[in-house]
N, C-alpha and C positions, 0 to 999 in steps of 0.2 A: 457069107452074104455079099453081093456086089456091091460096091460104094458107087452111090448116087454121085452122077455127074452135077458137080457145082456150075455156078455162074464163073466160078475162076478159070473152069477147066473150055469153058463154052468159050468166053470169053480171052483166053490167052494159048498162042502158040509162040512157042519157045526152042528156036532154033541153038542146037547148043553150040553147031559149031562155029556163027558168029556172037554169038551171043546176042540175041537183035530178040526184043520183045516186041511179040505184035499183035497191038492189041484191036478190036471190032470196033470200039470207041473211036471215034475220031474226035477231032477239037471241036468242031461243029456239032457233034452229038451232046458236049456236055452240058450245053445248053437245054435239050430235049432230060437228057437225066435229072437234073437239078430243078424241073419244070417244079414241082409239087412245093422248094420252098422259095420259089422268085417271087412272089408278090414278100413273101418273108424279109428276103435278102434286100429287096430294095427300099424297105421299111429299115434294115439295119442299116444301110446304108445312110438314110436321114437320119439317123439317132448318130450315128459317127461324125457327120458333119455338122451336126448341133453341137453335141459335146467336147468339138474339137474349139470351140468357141473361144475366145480367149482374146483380154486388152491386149497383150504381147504379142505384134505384129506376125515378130517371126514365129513364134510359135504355131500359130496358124500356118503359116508360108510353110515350115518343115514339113506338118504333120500331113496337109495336104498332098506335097510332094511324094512323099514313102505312102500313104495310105491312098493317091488319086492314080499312083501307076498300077493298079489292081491287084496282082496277086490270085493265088488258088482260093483263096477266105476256105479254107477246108475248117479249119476247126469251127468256124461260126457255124458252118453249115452243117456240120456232125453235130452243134448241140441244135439248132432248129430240127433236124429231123428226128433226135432221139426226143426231144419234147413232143412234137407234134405225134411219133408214133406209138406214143405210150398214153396219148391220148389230151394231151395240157391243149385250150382255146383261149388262152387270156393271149396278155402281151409284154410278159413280164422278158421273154425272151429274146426279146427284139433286144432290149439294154444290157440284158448279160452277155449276147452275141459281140453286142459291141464293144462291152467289158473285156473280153473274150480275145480280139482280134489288137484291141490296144496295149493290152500286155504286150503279146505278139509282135505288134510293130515296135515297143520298147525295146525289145529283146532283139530285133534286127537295129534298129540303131547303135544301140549299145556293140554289137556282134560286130555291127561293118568297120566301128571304129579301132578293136580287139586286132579285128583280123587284118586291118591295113585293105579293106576290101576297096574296089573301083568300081565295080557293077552292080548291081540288084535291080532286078525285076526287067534288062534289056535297056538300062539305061543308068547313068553316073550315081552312082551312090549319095546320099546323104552329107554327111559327112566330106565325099570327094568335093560335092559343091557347097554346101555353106559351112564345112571346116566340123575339127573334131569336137572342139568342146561344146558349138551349136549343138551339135546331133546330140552327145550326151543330155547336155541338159533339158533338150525337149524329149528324149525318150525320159529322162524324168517326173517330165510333167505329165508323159501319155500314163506313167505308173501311179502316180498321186490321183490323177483324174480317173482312174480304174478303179480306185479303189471307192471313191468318193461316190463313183455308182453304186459300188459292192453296198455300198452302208445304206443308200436308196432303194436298194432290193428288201432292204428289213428283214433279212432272214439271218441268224446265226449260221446255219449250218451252210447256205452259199458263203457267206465269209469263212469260214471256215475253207472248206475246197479250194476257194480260190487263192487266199492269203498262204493255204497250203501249198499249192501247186506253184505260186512265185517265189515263194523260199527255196523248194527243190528246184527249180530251172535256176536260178541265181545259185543255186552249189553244183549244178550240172556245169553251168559254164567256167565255174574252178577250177571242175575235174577235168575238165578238158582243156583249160592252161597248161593243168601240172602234165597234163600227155603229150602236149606237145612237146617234139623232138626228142622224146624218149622212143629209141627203138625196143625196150623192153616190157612194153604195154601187152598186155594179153586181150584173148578179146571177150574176156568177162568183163572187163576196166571200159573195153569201146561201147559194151553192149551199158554198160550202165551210164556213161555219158547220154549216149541214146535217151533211153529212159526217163532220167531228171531232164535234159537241155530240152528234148523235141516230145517224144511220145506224153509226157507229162502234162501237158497244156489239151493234148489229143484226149486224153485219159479224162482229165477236170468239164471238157465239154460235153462230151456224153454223159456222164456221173450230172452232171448240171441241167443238164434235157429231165432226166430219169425223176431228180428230186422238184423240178418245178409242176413234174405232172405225179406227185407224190406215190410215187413207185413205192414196191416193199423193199425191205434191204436184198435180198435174190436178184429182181431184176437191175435195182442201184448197181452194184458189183457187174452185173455182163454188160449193161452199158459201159462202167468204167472198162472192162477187159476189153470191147470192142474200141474204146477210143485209144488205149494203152498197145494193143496190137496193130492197130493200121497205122497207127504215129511210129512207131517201129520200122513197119513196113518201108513208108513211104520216106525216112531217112536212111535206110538199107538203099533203097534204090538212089535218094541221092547222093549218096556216097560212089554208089557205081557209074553213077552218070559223069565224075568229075574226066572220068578214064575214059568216056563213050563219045557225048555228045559235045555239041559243040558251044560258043557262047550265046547264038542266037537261041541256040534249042533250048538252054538251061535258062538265060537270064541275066547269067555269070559268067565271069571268066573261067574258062576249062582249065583244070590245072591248079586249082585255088589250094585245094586242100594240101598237093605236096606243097607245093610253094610255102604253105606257110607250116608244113613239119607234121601235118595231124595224120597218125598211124591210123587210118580208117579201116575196114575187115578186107576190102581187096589188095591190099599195101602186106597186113598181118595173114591174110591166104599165101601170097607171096612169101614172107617170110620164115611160113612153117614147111610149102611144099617148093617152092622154089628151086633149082641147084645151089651150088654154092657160090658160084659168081652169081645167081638172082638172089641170093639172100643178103650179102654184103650190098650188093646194089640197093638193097631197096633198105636197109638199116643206113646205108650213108645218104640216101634219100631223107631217109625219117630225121636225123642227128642236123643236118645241114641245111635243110630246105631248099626252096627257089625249086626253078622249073630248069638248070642245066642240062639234068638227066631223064628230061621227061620223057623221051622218044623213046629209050632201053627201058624205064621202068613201066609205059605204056605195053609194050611190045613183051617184058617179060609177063607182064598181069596177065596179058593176053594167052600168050604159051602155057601157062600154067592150073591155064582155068581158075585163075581168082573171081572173074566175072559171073560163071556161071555159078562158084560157089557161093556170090554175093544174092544173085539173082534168087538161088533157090531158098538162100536163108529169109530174104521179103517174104518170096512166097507162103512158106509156113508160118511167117506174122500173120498174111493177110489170109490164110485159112483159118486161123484162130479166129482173126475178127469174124470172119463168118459167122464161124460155130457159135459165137457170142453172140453176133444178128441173128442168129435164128432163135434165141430164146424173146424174140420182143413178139408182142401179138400182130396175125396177119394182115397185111398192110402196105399199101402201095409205096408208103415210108420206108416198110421194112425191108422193102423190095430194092428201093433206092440205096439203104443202108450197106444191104450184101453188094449191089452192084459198085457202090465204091471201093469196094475190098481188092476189085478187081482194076477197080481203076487208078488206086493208090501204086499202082504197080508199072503205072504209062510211061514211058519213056520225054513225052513231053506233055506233061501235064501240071 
């Protein structure tokens, strides 16, 4: 039997010999996608800036800062839409979103200050401007005041998910200390970094859509596997993007991840098919960091098609995610749901 043409295959061409994805979405369009939960989002939007509330000046001043330079907000938007297409009309969602998104910006606080980072979101860091232990101790507050939502949801079982999913991101981002600069990381070790640090939080907001519009355990599980799979996705490709794009495109400085040692899968492509002068390159790459040998380790990734095996392993994230979208009822939600699958895969997005 012929396999049905997807929205991924509609939606993506994939030239393998620059490795360039190109995708029908453009930046402009994502507004037109996103259309069904913008009165949503900009409802989340007021619950974040209420909540960010606080007698401590700076705290508001940080939080403002990392949370007013915008960002994808994907995860808020993946649980708005898995609520909304499973059928939930309250507004309980609007506060878990935002629950949702302040972990998230805890977890880049914390991260920029880890990583020695200077950029996010296309301008200074956190951290670079009001100093390290600022930034930590207001991503502490964004995590105390998360939680203090969670407990105004009244539900056990959202604290649960959630309290769950911040204890596995907070041991994902362990796991990915103990990798750094270890050239003998396999990419079972990278792929479960993935999983607890990024896909995790992806995973908790659709599982969180599903349970407010009191799904059975069946569809609970494909929403989790739809948010678990496109969070996958969409850090496969930023991984690839450190090697690609530039710092406007990204956000970020290019380069970030050698510079600071993280064996990510096109670094570990490299190192399994490599030669043997690309394999010690890119192992003294991983051991030493910094960006000295960026130009021979860009150029080997390149030659060796690390890119394209980077590129295709998203893709069957974000085909899984589909196949998970399609078990939600028909639905212009559900419609949006697959089209992100495709769009978790943009190069600037």
């Amino acid at each position: 039997m012929a396999r049905t043409t997807s929205h991924l295959d509609t939606a993506i061409a994939y030239n393998r010999s620059f490795c360039v994805t190109v995708i029908i979405l453009s930046e402009s369009s994502a507004s037109a996608l996103l259309a069904p939960v913008a009165a949503d989002m900009r409802a989340v939007d007021a619950v974040i800036r209420q909540r960010l509330s606080s007698e401590v000046p700076l705290i508001e001043q940080i939080g403002e800062y990392i949370i007013g330079a915008g960002g994808k907000r994907l995860r808020p938007v993946i649980l708005l839409l898995s609520a909304r297409a499973l059928g939930y009309d309250g507004h309980r969602h609007h506060e878990l979103a935002a629950v949702v998104e302040f972990i998230h910006t805890a977890t880049l606080l914390h991260d920029d200050v880890v990583d020695e980072s200077e950029l996010r979101r296309g301008r200074q860091t956190a951290n670079a401007v009001f100093g390290n232990a600022a930034s930590v101790l207001v991503g502490d507050f964004l995590y105390s005041r998360a939680f203090q939502m969670m407990v105004d949801a009244g539900s056990m079982r959202i604290m649960q998910i959630l309290s769950d999913a911040t204890n596995v991101i907070a041991e994902g981002e362990v796991l990915q200390l103990l990798n750094m600069h270890d050239p003998d990381v396999t990419v079972e070790r990278y792929l479960q970094v993935i999983r607890y640090k990024t896909a995790k939080l992806f995973e908790a907001s659709a599982q969180l859509g599903a349970v407010l519009a009191g799904a059975d355990a069946e569809m609970e599980e494909a929403a989790a596997e739809y948010g678990r799979r496109i969070g996958t996705a969409f850090q496969l490709i930023d991984d690839m993007l450190d090697y690609t794009a530039s710092a406007e495109q990204m956000g970020k400085n290019a380069g970030d991840d050698l510079r600071e040692g993280k064996p990510t899968l096109p670094l570990l492509h490299l190192m399994e098919h490599g030669t043997a002068e690309q394999r010690a390159l890119a192992r003294e790459a991983i051991v030493q960091g910094g960006t000295e040998h960026f130009d021979a380790v860009f150029s080997a990734i390149h030659q060796c098609g690390a890119l394209d095996a980077t590129f295709e392993a998203a893709k069957r994230e974000a085909d899984a995610a589909e196949r998970a979208a399609m078990q939600f009822p028909p639905s212009q939600l559900k419609e949006t749901l697959i089209k992100l699958c495709a769009f978790s895969l943009q190069r600037q997005f």
